[in-house]
MMTF fields as JSON, N, C-alpha, C and O atoms, coordinates in Angstrom:
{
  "mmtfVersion": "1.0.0",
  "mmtfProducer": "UNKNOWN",
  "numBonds": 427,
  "numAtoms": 428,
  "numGroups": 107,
  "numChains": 1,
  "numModels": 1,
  "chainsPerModel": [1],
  "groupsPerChain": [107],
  "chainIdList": ["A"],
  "bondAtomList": [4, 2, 8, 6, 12, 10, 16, 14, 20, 18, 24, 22, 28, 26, 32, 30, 36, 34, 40, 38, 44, 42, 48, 46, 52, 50, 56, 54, 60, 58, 64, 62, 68, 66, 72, 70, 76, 74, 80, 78, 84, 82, 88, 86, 92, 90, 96, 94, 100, 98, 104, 102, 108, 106, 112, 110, 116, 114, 120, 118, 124, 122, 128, 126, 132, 130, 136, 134, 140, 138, 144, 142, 148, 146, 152, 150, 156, 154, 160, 158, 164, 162, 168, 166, 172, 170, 176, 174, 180, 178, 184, 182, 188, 186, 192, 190, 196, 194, 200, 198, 204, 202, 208, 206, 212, 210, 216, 214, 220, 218, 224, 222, 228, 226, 232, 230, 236, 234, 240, 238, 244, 242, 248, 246, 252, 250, 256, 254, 260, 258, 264, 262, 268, 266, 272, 270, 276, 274, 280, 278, 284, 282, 288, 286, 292, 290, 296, 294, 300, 298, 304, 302, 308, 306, 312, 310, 316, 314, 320, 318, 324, 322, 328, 326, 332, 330, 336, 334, 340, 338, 344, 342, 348, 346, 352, 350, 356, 354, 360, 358, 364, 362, 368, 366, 372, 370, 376, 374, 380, 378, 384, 382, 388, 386, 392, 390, 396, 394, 400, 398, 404, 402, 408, 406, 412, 410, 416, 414, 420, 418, 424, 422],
  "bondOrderList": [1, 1, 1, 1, 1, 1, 1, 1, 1, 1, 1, 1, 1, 1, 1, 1, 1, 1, 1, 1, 1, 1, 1, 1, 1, 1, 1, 1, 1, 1, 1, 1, 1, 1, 1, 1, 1, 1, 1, 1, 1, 1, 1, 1, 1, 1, 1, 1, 1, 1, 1, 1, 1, 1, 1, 1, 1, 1, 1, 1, 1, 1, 1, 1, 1, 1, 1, 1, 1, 1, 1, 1, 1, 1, 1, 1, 1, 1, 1, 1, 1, 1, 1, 1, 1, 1, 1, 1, 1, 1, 1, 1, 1, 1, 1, 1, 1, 1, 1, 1, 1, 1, 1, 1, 1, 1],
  "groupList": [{"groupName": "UNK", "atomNameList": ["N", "CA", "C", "O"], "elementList": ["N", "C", "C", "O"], "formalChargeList": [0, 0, 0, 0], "bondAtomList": [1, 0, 2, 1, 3, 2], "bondOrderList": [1, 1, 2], "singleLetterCode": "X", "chemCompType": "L-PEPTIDE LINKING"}],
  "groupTypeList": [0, 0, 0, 0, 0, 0, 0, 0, 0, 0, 0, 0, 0, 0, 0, 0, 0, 0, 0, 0, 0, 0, 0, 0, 0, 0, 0, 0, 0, 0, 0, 0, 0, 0, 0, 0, 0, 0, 0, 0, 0, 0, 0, 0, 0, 0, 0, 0, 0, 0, 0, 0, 0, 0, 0, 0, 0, 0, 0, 0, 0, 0, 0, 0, 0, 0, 0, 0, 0, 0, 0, 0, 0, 0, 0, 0, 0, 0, 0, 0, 0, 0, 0, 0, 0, 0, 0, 0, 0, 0, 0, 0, 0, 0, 0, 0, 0, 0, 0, 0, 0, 0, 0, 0, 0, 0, 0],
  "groupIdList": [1, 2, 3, 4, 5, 6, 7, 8, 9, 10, 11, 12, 13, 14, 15, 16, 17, 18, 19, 20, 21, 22, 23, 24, 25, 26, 27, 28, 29, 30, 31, 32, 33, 34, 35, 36, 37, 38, 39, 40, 41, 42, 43, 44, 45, 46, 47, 48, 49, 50, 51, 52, 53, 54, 55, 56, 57, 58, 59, 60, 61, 62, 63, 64, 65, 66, 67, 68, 69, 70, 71, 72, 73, 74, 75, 76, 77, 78, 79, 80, 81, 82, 83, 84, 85, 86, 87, 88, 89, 90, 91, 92, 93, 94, 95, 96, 97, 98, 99, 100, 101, 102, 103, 104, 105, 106, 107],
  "secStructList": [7, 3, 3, 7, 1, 1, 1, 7, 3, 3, 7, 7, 3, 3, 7, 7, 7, 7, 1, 1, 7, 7, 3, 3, 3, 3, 3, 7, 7, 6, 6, 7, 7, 6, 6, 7, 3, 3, 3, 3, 3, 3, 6, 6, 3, 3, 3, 3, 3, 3, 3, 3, 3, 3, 3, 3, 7, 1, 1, 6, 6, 3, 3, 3, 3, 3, 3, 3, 3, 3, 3, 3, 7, 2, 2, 2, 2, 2, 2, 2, 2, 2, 2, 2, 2, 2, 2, 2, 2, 2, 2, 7, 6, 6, 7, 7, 7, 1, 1, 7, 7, 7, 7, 7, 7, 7, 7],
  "xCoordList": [98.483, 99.089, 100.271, 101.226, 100.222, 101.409, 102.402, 101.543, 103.304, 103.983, 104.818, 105.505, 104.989, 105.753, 106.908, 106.642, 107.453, 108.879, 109.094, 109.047, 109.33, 108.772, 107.681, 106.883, 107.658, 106.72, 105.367, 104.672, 105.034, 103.19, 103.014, 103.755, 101.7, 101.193, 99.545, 99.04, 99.095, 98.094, 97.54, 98.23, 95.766, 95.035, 95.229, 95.362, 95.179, 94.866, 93.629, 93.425, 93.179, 92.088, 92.521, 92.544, 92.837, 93.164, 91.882, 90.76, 92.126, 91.167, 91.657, 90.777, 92.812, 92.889, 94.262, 95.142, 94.604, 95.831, 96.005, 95.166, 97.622, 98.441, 99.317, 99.69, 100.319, 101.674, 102.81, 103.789, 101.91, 103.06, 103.076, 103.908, 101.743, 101.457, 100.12, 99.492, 99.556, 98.11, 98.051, 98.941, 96.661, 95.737, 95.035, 93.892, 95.77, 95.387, 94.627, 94.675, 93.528, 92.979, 93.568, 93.665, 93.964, 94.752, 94.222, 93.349, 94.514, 94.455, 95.825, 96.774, 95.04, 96.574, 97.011, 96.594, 98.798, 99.73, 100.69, 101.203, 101.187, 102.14, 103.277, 103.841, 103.728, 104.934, 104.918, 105.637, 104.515, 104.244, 104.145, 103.3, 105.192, 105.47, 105.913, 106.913, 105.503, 105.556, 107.299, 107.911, 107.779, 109.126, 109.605, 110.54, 108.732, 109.246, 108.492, 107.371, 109.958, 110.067, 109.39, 110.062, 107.796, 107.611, 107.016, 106.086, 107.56, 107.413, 105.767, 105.105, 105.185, 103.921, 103.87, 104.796, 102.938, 102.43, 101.039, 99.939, 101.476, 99.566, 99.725, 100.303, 98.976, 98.63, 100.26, 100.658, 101.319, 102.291, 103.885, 104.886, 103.57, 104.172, 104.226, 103.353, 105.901, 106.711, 106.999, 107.217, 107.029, 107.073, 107.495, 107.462, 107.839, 108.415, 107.799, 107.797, 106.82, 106.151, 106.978, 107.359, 107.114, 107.301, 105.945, 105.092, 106.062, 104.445, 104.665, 105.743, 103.774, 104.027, 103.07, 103.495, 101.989, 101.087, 100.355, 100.253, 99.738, 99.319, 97.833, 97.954, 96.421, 95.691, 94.375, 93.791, 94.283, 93.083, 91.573, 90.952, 91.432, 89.837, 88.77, 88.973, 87.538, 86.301, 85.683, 84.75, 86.892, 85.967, 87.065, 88.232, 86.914, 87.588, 88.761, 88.493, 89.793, 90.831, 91.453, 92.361, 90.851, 91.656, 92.437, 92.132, 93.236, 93.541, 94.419, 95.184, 94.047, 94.98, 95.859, 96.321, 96.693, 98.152, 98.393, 98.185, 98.856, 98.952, 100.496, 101.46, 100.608, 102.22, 102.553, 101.677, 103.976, 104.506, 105.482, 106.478, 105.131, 106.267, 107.509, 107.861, 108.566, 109.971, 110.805, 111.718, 110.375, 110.761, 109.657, 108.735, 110.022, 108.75, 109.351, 110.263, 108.874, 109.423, 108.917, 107.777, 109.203, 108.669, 107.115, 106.245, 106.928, 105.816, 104.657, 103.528, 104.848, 104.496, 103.86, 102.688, 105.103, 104.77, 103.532, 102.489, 103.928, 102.739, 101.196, 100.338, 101.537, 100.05, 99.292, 98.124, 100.458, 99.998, 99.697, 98.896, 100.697, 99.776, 98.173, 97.294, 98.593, 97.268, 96.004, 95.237, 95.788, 94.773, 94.493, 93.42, 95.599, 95.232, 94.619, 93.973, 95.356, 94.471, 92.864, 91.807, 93.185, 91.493, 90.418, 89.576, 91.205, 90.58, 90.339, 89.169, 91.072, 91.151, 90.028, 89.575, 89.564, 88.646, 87.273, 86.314, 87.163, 86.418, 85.956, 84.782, 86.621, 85.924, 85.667, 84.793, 86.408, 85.843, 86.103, 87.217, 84.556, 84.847, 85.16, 84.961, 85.606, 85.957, 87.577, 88.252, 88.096, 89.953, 90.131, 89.083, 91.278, 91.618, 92.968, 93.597, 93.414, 94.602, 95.226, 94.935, 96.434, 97.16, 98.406, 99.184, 98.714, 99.728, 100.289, 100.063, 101.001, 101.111, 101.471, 102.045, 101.035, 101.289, 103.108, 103.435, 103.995, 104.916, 105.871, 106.501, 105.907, 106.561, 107.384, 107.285, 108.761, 110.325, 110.239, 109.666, 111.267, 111.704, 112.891, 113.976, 112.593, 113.268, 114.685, 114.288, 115.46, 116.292, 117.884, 118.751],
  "yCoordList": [55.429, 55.939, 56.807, 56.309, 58.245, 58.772, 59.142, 59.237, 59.27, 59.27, 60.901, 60.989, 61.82, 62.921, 63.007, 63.666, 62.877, 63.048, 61.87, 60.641, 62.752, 61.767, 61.016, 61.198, 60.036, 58.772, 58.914, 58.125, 59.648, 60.464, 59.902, 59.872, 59.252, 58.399, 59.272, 59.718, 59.376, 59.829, 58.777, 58.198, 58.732, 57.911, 59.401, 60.562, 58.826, 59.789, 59.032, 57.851, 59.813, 58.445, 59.279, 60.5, 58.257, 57.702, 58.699, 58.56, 59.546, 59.73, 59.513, 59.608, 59.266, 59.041, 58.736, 59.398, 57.149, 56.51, 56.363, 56.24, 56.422, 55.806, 55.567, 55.981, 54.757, 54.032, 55.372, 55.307, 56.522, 57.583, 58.202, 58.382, 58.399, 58.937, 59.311, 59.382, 59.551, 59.993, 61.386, 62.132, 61.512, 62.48, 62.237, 61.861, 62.461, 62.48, 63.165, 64.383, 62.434, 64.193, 63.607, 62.38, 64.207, 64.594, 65.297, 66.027, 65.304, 66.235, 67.478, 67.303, 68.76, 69.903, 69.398, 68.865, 69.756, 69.489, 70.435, 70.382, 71.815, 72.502, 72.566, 73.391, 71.137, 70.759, 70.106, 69.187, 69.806, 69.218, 70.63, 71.524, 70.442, 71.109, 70.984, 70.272, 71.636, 70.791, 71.264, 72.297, 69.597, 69.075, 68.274, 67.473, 68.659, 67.308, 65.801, 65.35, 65.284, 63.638, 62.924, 62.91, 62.129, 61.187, 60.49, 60.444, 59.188, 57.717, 57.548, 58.158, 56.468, 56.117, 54.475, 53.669, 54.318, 52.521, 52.117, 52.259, 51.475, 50.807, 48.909, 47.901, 49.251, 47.765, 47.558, 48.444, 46.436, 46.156, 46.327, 45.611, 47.466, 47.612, 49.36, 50.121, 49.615, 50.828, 51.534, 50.891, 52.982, 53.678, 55.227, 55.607, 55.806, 57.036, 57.591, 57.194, 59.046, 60.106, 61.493, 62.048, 61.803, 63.386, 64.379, 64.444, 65.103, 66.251, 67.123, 67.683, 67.219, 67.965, 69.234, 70.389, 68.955, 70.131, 69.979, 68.877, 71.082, 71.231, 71.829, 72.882, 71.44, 72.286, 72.479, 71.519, 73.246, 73.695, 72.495, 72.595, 71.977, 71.548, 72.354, 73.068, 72.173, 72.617, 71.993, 72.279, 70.737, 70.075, 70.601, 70.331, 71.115, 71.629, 70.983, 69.844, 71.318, 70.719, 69.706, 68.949, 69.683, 68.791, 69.498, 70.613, 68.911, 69.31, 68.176, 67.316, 68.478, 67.699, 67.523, 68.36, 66.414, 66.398, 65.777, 64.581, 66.575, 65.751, 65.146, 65.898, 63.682, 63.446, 62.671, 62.38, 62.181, 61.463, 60.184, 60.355, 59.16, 58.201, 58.03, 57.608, 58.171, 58.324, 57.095, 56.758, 56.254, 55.278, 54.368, 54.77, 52.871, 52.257, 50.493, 49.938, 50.063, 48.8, 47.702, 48.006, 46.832, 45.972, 45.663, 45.836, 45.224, 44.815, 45.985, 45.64, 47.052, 48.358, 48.343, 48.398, 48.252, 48.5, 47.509, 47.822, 46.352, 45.007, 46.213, 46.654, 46.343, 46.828, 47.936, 47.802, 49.384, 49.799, 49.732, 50.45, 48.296, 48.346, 47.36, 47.303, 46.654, 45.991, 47.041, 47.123, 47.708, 48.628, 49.42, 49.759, 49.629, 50.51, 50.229, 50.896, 48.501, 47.756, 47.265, 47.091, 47.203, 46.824, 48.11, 48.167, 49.055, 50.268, 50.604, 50.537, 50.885, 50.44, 49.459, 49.77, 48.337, 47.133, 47.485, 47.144, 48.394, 49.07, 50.22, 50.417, 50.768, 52.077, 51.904, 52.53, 51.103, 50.499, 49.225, 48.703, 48.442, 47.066, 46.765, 45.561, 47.364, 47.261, 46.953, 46.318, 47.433, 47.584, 45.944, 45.453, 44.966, 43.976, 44.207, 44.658, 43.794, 43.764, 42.587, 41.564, 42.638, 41.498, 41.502, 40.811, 42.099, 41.404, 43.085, 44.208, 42.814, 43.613, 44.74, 44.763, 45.974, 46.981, 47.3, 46.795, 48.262, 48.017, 49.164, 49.8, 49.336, 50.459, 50.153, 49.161, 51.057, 50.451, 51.582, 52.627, 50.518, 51.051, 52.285, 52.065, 53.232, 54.428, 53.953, 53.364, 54.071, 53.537, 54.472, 54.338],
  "zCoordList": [40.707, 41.909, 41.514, 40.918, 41.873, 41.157, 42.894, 43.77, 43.276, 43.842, 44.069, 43.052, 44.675, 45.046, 45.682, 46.687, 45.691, 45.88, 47.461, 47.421, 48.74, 49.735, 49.47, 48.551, 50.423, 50.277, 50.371, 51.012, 49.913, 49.42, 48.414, 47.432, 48.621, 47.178, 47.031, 48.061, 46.185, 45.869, 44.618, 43.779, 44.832, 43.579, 42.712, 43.099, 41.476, 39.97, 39.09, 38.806, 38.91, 37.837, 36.347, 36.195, 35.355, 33.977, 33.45, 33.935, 32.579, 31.961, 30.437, 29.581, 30.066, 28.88, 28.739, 29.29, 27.574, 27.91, 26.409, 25.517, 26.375, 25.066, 25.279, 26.376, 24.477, 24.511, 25.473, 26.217, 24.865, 24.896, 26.466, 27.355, 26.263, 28.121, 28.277, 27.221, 29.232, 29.924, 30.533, 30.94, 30.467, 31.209, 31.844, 31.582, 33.368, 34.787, 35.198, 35.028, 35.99, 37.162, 38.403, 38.393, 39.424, 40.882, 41.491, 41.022, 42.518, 43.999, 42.967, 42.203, 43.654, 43.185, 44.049, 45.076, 43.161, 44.263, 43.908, 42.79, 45.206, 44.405, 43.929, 43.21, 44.625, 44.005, 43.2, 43.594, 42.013, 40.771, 39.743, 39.709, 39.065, 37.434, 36.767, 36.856, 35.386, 34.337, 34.229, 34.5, 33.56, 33.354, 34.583, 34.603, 35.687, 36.596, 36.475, 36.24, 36.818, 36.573, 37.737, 38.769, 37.802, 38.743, 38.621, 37.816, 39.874, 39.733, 39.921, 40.761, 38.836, 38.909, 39.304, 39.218, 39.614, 39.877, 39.401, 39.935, 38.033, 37.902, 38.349, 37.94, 39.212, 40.264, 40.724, 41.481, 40.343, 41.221, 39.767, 39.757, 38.767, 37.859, 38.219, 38.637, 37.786, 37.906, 36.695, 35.668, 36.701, 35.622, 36.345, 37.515, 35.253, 35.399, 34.653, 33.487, 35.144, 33.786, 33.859, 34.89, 32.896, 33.055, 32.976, 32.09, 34.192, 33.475, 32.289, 32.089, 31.61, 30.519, 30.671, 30.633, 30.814, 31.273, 32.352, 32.89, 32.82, 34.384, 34.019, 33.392, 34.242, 34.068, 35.586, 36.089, 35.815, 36.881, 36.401, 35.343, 36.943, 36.766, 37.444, 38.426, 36.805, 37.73, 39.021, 39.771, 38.915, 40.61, 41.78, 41.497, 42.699, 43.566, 44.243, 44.627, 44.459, 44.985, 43.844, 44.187, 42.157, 41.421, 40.251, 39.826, 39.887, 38.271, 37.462, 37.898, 36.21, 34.808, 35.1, 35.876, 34.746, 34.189, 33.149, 32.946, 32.413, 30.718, 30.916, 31.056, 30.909, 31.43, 30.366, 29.552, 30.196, 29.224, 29.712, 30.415, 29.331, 29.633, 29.653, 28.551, 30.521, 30.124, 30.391, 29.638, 31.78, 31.623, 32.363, 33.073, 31.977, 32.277, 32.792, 32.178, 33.587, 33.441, 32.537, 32.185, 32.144, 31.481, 31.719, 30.866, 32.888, 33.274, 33.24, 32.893, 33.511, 33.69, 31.713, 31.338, 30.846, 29.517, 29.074, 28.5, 29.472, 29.124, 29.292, 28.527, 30.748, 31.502, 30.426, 30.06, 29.872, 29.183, 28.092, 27.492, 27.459, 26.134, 25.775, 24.915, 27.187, 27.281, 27.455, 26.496, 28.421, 28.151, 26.991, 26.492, 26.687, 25.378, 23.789, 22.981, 23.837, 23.193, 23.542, 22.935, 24.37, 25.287, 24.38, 23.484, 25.413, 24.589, 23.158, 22.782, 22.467, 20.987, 20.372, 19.271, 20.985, 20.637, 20.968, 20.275, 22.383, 22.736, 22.131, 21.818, 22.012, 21.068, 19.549, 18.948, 19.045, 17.542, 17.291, 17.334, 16.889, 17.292, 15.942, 15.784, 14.76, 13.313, 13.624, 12.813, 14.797, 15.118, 15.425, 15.846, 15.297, 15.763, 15.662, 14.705, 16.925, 16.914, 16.654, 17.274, 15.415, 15.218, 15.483, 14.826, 16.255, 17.49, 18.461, 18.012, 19.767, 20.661, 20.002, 18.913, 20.858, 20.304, 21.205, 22.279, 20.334, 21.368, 21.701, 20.856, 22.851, 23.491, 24.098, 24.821, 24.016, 23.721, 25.256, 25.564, 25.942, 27.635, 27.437, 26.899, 27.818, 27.646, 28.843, 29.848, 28.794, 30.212, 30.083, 30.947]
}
């Protein structure tokens, strides 16, 4: 759920996640550019991305956002490093993780 300034929430679907930040697809939105700061929500955990890049997609009315984590809450960090390990196990079942991966709260 990425959030716009007023209380406009929009779904984004995850197309690709790391400790550091993701690549979003969205609804365009023209007030979204790159270097602005906004608040995200995965399930009932808070975070702050910065956009870094903006790109046009081929499905109509969407596009990229390549964003970066700037600040994150605790719970928010759990969430992402849990998926990302998930993922990680998932894409090569040779990977085990021996212990959390860990991403330090920007604040």
């Amino acid at each position: 759920m990425l959030s716009f300034g007023k209380p406009t929430e929009v779904e984004a679907q995850v197309l690709d996640l790391s400790v550091a930040g993701a690549l979003l697809m969205a609804p365009v939105n023209v007030k979204l550019r790159t270097g602005l700061r906004v608040p995200v929500r995965i399930g009932n955990s808070n975070g702050m991305v910065e956009v870094r890049n903006i790109r046009k997609s081929s499905v109509s009315g969407m596009a990229f956002y390549g964003v970066g984590f700037v600040r994150m809450s605790d719970r928010f960090t759990e969430n992402v490093n849990a998926v990302v390990a998930k993922l990680r196990t998932l894409n090569d079942p040779n990977i085990r993780i021996a212990q959390k991966s860990s991403v330090r709260n920007v604040k």
